[in-house]
C-alpha positions in Angstrom: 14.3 -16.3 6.4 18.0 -15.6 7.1 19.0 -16.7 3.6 16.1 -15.1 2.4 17.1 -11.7 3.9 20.6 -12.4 3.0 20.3 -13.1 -0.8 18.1 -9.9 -0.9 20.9 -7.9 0.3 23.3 -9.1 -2.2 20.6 -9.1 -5.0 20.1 -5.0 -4.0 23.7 -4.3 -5.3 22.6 -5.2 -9.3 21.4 -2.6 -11.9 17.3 -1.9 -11.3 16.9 -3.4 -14.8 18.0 -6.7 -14.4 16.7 -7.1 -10.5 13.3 -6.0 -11.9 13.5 -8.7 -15.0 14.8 -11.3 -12.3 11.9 -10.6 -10.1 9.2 -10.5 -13.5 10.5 -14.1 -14.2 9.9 -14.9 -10.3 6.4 -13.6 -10.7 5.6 -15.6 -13.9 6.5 -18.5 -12.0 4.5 -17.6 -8.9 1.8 -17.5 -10.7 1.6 -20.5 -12.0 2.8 -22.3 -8.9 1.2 -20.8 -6.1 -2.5 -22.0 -6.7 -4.3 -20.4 -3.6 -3.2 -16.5 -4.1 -3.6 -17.0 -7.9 -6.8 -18.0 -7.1 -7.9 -15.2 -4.6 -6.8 -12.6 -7.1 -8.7 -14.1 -10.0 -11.7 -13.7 -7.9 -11.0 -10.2 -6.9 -10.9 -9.1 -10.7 -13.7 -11.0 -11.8 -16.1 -9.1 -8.9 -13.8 -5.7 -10.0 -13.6 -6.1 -13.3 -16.4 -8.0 -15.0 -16.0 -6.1 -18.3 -12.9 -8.2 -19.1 -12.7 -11.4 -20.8 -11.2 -14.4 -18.7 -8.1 -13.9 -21.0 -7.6 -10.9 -20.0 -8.4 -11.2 -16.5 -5.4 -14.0 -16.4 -2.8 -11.9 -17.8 -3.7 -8.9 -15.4 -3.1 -11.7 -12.8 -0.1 -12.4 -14.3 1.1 -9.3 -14.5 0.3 -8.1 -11.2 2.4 -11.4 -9.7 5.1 -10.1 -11.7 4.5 -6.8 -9.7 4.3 -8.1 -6.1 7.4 -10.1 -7.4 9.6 -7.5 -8.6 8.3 -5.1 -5.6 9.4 -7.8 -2.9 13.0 -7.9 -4.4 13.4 -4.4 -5.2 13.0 -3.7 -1.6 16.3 -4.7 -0.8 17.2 -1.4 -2.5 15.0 0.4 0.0 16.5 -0.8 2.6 19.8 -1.1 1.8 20.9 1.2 -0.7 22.5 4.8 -0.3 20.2 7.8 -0.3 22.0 9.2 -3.4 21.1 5.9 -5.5 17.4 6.3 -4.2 17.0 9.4 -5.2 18.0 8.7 -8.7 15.6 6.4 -8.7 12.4 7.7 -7.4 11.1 10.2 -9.0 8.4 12.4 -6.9 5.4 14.8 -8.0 4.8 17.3 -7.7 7.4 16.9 -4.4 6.6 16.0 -1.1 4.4 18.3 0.4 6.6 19.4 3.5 4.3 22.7 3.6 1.8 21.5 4.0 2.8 18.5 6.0 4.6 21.4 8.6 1.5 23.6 8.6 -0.7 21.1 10.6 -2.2 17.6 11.3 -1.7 15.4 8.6 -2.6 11.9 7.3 -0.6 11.0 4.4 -3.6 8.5 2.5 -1.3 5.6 0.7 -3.7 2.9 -0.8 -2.2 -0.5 -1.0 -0.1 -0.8 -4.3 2.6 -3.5 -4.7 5.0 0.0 -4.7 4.0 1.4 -1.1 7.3 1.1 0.6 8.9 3.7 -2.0 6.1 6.5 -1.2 6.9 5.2 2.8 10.8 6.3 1.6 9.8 9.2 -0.6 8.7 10.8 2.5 11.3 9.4 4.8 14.0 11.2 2.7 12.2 14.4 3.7 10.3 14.2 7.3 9.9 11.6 9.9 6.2 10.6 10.1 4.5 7.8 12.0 2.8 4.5 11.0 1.2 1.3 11.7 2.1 -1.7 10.7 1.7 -5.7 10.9 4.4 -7.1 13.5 5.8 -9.7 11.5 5.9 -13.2 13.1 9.6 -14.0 11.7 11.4 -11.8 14.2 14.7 -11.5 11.9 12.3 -10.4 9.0 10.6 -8.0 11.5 13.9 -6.5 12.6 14.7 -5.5 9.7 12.0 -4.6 8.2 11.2 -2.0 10.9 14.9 -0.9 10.8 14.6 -0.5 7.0 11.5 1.8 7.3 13.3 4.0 9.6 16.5 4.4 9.0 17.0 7.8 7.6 14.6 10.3 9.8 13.1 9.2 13.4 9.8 7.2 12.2 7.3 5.9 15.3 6.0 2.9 14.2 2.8 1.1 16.1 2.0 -2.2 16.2 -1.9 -2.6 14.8 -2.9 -4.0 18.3 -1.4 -0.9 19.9 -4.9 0.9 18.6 -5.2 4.4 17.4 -4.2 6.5 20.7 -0.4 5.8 20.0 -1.3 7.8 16.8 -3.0 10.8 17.8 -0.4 11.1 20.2 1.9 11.0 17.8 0.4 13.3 15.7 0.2 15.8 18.5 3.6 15.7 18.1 3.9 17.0 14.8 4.2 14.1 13.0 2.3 13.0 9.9 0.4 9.8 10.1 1.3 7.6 7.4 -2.1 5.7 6.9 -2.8 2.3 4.8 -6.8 2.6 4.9 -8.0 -0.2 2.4 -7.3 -3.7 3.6 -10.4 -5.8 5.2 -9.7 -5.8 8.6 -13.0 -7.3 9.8 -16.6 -5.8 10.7 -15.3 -3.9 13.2 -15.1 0.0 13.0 -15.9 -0.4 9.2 -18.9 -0.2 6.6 -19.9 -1.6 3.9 -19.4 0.5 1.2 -18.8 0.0 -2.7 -15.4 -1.3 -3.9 -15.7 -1.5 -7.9 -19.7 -1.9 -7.1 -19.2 -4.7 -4.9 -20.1 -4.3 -1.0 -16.5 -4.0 0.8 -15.6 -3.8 4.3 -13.9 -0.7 4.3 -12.4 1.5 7.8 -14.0 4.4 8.9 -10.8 5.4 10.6 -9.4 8.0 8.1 -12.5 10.1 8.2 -12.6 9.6 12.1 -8.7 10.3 13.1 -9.3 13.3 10.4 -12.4 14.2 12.5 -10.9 14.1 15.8 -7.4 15.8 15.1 -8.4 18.4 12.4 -5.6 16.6 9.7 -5.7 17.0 6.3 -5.7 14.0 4.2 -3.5 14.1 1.4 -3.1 10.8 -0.7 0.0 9.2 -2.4 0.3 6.3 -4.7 3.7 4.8 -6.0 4.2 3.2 -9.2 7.1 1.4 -11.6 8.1 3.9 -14.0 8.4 2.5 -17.5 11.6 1.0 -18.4 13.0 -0.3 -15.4 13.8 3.4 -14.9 12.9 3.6 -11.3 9.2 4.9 -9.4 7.1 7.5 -9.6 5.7 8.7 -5.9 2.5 11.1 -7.1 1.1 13.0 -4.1 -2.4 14.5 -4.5 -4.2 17.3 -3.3 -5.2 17.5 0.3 -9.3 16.4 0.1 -11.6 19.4 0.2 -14.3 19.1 3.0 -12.8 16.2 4.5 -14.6 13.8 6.1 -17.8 16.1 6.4 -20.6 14.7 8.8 -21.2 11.4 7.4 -18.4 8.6 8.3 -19.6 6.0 5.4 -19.9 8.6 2.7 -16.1 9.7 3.5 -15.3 5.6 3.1 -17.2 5.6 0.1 -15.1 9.0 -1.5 -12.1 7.0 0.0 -12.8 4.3 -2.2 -13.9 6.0 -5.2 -10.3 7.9 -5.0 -8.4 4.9 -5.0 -10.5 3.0 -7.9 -9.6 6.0 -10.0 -6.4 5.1 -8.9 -6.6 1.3 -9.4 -7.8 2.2 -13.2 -4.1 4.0 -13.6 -1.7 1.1 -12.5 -4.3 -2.0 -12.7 -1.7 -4.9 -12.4 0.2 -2.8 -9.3 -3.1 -3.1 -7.0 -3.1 -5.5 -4.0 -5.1 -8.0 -5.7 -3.7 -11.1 -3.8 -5.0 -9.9 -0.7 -9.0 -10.7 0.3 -10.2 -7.7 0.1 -14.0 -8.9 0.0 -12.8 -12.1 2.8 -15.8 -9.9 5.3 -19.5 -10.4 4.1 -22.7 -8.4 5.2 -25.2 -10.7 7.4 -26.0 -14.2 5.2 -23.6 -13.4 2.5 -21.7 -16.4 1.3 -17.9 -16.5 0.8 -16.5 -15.1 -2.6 -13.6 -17.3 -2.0 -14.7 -20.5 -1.6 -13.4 -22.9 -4.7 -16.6 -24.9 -4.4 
């Protein structure tokens, strides 16, 4: 993991262009090599998107492994680089909404697209916020990666086991919650609601956090600009009437939002990770290769 760590440091000092060809030509190869995640995300898109052919399905796969690839090495810039090169290179709309953010309780919404670490830096660059995140088992990769998420405002950052009180605290403070909401964590403190039509453990937690602090919810998705030209961190309007009374109907706008979303930037979604791995009661697998 050292060398790892170390080869994407010196990698971060070459032009975006040819980093982000490197890590294309990674991804091809990925994808041909690394059977089980190929696999899983061929699975997702048939259950998402049925209204492709196979062909097509494949080179979506493709392209997304390119993605993840080229987001993986790119974050070496992220972490590493100067604040003036990054903002060169990420390109925000309308801005971040310090305003608002400032005015009140706030979960910032960010949906899980290979590019998520830039929006994390997008606000960085502009206010410290808190987060969860997954402790990583490779403590050098963990050091780092926690030192890279936080290294140019103060940024509280929970452990998932650490629960939710850390974050309303935290939010007390002032900060905004920087929220992840659409990974299948289990049964627990989720529904099933629709993903693409297809019944998806999905958290309840961003209607209930928004609930019990008041926050607005305003969402934020990060994509590759065209070109090898950088990123393009989109922040949305805060969500009228947010969550109202019923939990599973604010997870089902949730997820409505981000397949609007997913339909935008289809190869730059998460697809490699299960997001259908929970079934309701009696529901076989989707995974299984059987």
């Amino acid at each position: 993991m050292r060398a790892l760590l170390g080869l994407m440091w010196l990698l971060h000092w070459l032009p975006l262009p040819l980093l982000g060809r490197l890590g294309d030509a990674v991804g091809a190869v990925l994808f041909l090599v690394v059977r089980k995640r190929r696999h899983i995300t061929l699975t997702n898109l048939r259950l998402c998107m049925p209204e492709l052919s196979e062909a097509a399905r494949r080179q979506l796969a493709r392209q997304h492994f390119q993605a993840y690839a080229r987001s993986v090495l790119e974050r070496g810039i992220l972490w590493w680089a100067p604040e003036s090169r990054l903002k060169q290179l990420i390109q925000v709309e309308p801005g971040v909404p310090l305003a608002a953010i400032q005015a009140g309780p706030t979960i910032i919404l960010c949906p899980h697209f290979v590019c998520l670490d830039v929006a994390g830096v997008a606000v960085m660059l502009e206010s410290s916020l808190c987060s969860i995140y997954s402790e990583q088992k490779n403590k050098s990769f963990d050091a780092v990666l926690r030192k890279g998420r936080s290294r140019f405002r103060p940024v509280k950052l929970f452990a998932r086991q650490d629960g939710v009180k850390p974050i309303l605290r935290a939010m007390r403070e002032g900060l905004p919650y920087f929220m992840l909401p659409d990974m299948d964590f289990g049964a627990k403190d989720a529904e099933f609601v629709p993903f693409f039509g297809v019944p998806a453990a999905t958290l309840t937690a961003p209607g209930r956090i928004a609930a019990a602090t008041g926050a607005q919810v305003i969402p934020v998705v990060a994509s590759f600009l065209p070109g090898y030209r950088g990123y393009r961190v989109q922040f949305y309007p805060a969500w009228d009437n947010y969550p109202g009374e019923d939990m599973v109907e604010a997870a089902r706008r949730m997820n409505a939002f981000i397949e609007e979303r997913v339909r935008e930037h289809p190869a730059e979604y998460f697809w490699t990770h299960k997001r259908f791995k929970t079934r309701p009661a009696g529901e076989p697998s989707v995974y299984s290769s059987s």
